[in-house]
MIGU-304730 format. One record per atom (N, C-alpha, C): residue number from 1; atom name; x, y, z negated. Coordinates in Angstrom, 2 decimals. Each point is the difference from the previous one (the first is absolute). Layout:
BABA  n  atom  x  y  z
BABA  NUM  CA  X  Y  Z
...
END
This chain:
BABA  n  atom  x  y  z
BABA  1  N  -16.04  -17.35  -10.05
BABA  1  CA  -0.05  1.38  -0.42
BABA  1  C  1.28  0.41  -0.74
BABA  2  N  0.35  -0.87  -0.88
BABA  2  CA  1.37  0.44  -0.94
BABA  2  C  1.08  0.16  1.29
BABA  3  N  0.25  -0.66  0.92
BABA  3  CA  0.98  0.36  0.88
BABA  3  C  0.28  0.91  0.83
BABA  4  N  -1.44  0.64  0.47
BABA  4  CA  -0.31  1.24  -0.10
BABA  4  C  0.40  0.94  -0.75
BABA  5  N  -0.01  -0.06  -1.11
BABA  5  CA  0.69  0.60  -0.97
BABA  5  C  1.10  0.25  -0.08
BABA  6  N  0.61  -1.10  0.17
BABA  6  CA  1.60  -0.30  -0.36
BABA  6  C  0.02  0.37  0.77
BABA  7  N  0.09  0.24  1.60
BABA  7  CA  0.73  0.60  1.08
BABA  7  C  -0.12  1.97  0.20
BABA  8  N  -0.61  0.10  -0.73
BABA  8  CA  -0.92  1.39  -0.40
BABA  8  C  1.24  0.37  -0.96
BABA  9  N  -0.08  -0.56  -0.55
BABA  9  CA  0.64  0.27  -1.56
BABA  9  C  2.32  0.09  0.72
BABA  10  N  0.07  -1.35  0.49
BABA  10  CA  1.14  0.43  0.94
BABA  10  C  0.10  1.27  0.82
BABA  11  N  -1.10  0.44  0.81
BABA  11  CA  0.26  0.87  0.93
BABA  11  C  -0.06  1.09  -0.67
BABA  12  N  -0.22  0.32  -0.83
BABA  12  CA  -0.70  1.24  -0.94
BABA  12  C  1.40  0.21  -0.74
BABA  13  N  0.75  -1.22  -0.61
BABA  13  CA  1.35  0.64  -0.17
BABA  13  C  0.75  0.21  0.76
BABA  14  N  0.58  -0.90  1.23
BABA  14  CA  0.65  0.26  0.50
BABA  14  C  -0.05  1.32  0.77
BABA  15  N  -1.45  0.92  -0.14
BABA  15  CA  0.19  1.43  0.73
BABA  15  C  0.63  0.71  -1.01
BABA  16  N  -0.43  -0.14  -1.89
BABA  16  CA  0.49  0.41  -0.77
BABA  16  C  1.56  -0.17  0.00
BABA  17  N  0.78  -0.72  0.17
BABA  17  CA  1.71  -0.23  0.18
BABA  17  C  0.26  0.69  1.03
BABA  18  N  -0.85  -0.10  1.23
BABA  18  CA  0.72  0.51  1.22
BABA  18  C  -0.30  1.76  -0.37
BABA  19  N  -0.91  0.55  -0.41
BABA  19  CA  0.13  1.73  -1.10
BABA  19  C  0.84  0.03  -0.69
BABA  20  N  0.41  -1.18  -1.00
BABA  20  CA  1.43  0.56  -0.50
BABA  20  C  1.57  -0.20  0.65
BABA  21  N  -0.14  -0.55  0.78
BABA  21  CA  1.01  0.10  0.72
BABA  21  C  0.36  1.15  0.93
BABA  22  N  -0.80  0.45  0.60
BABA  22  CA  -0.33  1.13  0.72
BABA  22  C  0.08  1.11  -0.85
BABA  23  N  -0.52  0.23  -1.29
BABA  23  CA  0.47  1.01  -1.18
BABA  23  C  1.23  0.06  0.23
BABA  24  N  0.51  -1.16  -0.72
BABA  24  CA  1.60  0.10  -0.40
BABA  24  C  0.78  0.44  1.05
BABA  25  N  -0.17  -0.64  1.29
BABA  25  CA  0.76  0.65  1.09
BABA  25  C  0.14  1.43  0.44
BABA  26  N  -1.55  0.53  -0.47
BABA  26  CA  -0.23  1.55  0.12
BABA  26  C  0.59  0.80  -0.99
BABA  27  N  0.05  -0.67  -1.04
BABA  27  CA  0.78  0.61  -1.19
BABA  27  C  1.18  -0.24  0.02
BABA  28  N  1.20  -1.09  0.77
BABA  28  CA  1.27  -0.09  0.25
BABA  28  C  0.33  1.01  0.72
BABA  29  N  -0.45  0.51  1.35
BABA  29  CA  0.10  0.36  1.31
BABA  29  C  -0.36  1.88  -0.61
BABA  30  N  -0.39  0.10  -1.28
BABA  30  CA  -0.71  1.70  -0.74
BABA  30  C  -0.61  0.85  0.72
BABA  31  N  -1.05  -1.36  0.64
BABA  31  CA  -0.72  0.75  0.88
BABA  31  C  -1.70  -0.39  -0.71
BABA  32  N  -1.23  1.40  0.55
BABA  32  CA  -1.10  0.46  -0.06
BABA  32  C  -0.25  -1.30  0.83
BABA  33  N  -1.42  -0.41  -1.10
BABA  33  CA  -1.44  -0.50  1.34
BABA  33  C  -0.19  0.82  0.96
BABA  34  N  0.30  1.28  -0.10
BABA  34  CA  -0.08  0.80  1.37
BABA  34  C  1.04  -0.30  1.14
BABA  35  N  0.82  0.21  -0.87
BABA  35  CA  1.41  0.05  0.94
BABA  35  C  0.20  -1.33  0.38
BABA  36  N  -0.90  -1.24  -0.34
BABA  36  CA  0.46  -1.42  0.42
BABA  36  C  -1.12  0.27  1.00
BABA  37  N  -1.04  0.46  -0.07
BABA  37  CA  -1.41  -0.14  0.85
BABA  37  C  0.56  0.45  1.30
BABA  38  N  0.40  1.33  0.08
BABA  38  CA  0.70  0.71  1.04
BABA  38  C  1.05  -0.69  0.87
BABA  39  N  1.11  -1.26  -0.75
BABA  39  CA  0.95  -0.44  0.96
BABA  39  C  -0.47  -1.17  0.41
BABA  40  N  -1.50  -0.54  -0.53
BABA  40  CA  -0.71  -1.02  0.49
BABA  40  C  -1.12  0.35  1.06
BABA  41  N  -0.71  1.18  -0.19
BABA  41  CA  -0.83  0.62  1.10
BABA  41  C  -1.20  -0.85  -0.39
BABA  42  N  -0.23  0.13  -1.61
BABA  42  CA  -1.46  -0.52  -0.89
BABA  42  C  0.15  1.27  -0.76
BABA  43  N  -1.49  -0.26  0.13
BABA  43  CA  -0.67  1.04  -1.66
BABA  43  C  0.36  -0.59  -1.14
BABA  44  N  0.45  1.49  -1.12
BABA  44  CA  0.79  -0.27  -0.83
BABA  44  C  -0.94  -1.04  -0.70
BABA  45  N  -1.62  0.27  0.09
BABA  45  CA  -0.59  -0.91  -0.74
BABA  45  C  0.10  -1.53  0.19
BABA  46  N  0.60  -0.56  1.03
BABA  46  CA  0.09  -1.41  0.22
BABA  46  C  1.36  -0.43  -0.95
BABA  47  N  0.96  0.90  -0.19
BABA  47  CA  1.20  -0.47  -0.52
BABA  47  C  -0.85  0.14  -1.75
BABA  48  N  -0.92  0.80  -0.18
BABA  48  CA  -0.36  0.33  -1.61
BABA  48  C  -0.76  -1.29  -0.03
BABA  49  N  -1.12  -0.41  0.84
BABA  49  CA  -0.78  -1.31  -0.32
BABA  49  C  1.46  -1.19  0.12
BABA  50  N  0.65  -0.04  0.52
BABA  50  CA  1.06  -1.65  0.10
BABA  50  C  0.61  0.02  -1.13
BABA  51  N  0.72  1.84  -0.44
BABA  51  CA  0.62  -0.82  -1.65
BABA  51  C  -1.16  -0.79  -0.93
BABA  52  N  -0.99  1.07  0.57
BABA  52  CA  -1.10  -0.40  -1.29
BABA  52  C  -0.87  -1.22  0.01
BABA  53  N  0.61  -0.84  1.29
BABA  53  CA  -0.34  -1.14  -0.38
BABA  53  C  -1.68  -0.10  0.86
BABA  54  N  -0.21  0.70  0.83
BABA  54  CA  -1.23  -0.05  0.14
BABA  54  C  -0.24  -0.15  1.72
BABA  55  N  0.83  -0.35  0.55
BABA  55  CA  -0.04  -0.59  1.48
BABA  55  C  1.41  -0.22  0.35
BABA  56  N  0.23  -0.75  1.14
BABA  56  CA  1.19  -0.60  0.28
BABA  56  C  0.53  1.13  1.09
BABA  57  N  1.20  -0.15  0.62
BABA  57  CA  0.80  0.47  1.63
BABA  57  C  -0.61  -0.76  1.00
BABA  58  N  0.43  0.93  0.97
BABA  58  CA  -0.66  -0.45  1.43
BABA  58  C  1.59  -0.78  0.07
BABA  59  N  0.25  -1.31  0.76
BABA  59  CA  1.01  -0.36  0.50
BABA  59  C  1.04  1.29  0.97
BABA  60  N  -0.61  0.53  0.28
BABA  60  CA  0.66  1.14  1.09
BABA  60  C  0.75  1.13  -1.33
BABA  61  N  -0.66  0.43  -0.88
BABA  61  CA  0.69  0.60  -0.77
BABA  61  C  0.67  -0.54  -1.16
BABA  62  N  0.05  -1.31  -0.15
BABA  62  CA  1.32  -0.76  -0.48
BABA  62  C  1.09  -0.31  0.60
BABA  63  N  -0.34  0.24  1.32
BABA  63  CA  1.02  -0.32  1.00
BABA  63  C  0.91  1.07  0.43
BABA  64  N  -0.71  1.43  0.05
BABA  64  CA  0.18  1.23  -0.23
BABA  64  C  0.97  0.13  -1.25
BABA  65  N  0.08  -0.08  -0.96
BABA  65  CA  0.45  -0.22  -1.57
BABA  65  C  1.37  -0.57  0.48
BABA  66  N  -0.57  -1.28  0.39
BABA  66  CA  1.79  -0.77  0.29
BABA  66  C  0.76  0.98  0.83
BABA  67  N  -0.54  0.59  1.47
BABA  67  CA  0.91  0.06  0.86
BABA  67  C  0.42  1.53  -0.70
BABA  68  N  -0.76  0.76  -0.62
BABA  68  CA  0.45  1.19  -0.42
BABA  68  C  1.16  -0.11  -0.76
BABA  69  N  -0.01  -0.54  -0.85
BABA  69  CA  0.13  -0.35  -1.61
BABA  69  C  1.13  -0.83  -0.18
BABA  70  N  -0.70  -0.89  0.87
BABA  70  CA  1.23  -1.30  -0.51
BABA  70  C  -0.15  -1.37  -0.90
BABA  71  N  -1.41  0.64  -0.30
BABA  71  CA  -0.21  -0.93  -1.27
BABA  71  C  -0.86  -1.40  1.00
BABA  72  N  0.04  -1.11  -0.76
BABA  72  CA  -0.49  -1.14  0.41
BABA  72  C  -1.39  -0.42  -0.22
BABA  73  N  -0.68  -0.28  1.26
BABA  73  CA  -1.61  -0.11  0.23
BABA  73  C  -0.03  -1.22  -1.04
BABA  74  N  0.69  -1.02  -0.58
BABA  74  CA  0.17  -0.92  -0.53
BABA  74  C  -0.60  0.21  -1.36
BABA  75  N  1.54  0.85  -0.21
BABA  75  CA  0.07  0.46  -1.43
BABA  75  C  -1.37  0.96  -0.66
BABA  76  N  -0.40  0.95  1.15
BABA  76  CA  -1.21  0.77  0.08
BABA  76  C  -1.20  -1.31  -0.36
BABA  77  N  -0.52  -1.15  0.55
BABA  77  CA  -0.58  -0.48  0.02
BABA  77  C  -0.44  -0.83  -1.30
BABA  78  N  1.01  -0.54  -0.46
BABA  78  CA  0.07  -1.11  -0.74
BABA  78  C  0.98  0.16  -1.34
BABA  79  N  0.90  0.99  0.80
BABA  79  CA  0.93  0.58  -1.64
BABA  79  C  1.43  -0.76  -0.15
BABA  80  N  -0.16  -1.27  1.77
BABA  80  CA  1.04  -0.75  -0.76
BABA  80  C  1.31  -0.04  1.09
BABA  81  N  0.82  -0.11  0.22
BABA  81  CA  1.65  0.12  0.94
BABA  81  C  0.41  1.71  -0.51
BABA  82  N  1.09  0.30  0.94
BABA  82  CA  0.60  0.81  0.06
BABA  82  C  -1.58  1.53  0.04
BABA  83  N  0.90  0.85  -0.81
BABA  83  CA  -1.11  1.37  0.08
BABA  83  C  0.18  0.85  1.58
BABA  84  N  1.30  -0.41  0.54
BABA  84  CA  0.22  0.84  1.09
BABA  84  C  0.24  -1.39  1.15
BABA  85  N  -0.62  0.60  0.89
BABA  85  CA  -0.20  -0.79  1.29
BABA  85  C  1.48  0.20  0.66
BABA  86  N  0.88  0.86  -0.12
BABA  86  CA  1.00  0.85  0.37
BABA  86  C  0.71  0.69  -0.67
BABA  87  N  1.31  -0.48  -1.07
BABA  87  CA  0.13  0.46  -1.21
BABA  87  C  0.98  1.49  0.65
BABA  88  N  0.73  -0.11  0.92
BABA  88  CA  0.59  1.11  0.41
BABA  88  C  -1.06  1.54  -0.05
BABA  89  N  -0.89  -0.79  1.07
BABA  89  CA  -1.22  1.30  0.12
BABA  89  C  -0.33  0.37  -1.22
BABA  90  N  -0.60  -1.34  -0.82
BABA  90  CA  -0.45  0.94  -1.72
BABA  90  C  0.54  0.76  -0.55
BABA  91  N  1.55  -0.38  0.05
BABA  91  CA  1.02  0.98  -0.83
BABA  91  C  -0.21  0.72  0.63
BABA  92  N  0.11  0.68  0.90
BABA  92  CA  0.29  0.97  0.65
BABA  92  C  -1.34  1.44  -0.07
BABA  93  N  -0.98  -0.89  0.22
BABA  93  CA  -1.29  0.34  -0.05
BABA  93  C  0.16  0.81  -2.33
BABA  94  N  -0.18  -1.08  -0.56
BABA  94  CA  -0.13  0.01  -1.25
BABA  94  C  0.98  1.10  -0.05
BABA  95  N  1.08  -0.21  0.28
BABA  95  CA  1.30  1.71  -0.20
BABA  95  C  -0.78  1.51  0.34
BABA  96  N  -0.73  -0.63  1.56
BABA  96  CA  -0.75  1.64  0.36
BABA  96  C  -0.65  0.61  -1.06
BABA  97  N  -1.21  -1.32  -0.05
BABA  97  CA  -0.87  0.75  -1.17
BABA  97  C  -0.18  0.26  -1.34
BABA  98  N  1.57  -0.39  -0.51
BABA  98  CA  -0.33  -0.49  -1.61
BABA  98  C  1.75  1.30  -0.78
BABA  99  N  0.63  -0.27  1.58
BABA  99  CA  1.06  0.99  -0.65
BABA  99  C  0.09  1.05  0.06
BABA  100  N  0.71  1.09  -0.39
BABA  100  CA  0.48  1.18  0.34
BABA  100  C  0.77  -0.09  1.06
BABA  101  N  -0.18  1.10  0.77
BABA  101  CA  1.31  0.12  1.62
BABA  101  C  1.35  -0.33  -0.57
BABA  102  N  0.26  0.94  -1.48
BABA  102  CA  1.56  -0.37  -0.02
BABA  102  C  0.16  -1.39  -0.57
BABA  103  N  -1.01  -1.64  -0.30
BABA  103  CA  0.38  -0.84  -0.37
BABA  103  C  -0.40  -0.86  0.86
BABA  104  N  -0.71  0.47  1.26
BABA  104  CA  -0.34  -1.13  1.32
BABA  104  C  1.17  -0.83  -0.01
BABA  105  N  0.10  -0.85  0.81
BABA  105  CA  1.30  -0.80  0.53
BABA  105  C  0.02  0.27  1.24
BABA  106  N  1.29  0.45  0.13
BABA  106  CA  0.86  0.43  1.08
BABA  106  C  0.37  -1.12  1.26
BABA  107  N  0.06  -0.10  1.41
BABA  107  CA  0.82  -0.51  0.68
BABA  107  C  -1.22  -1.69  -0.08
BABA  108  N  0.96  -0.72  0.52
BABA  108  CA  -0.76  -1.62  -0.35
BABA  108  C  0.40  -0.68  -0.96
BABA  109  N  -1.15  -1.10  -0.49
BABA  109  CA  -0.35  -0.67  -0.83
BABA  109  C  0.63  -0.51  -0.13
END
């Protein structure tokens, strides 16, 4: 029964880490649970239950995340390698949504 537990007790955080990771990225990127729901094609309420720790991602919309994004199903998962699967794309990505037009970066990386 205790192992039961313990694996309960693992899975139960690790949905809790994988919500804050998914926060922070939404809050890097200065984007809405809406506006993340919308470029994922989920209800905003699935992105409100994952920060909050209260159910996990479908593999398809972590995968979604990477290829959008850039960021790493890895790093999404577990918290641990590189944050960007594709550091070119992130920058680039992270410039769209985080800068002003006149401080994007210009030309290539």
């Amino acid at each position: 029964m205790q192992a039961v537990k313990d694996l309960s007790f693992k899975i139960s955080e690790g949905i809790t880490m994988l919500g804050q990771r998914l926060k922070y990225l939404r809050q890097a990127l200065n984007l809405t649970q809406k506006q993340l729901s919308e470029e994922l094609c989920i209800h905003q309420s699935q992105i409100c239950a994952v920060e909050k720790g209260r159910r996990g991602m479908s593999p398809r919309t972590l995968m979604l995340i990477q290829n959008i994004f850039g960021f790493s199903y890895e790093w999404l998962m577990s918290g641990k390698g590189p944050i960007f699967s594709d550091w070119e794309k992130g920058i680039e990505i992270l410039s769209l949504h985080v800068l002003r037009p006149d401080q994007r970066l210009q030309g290539e990386i």
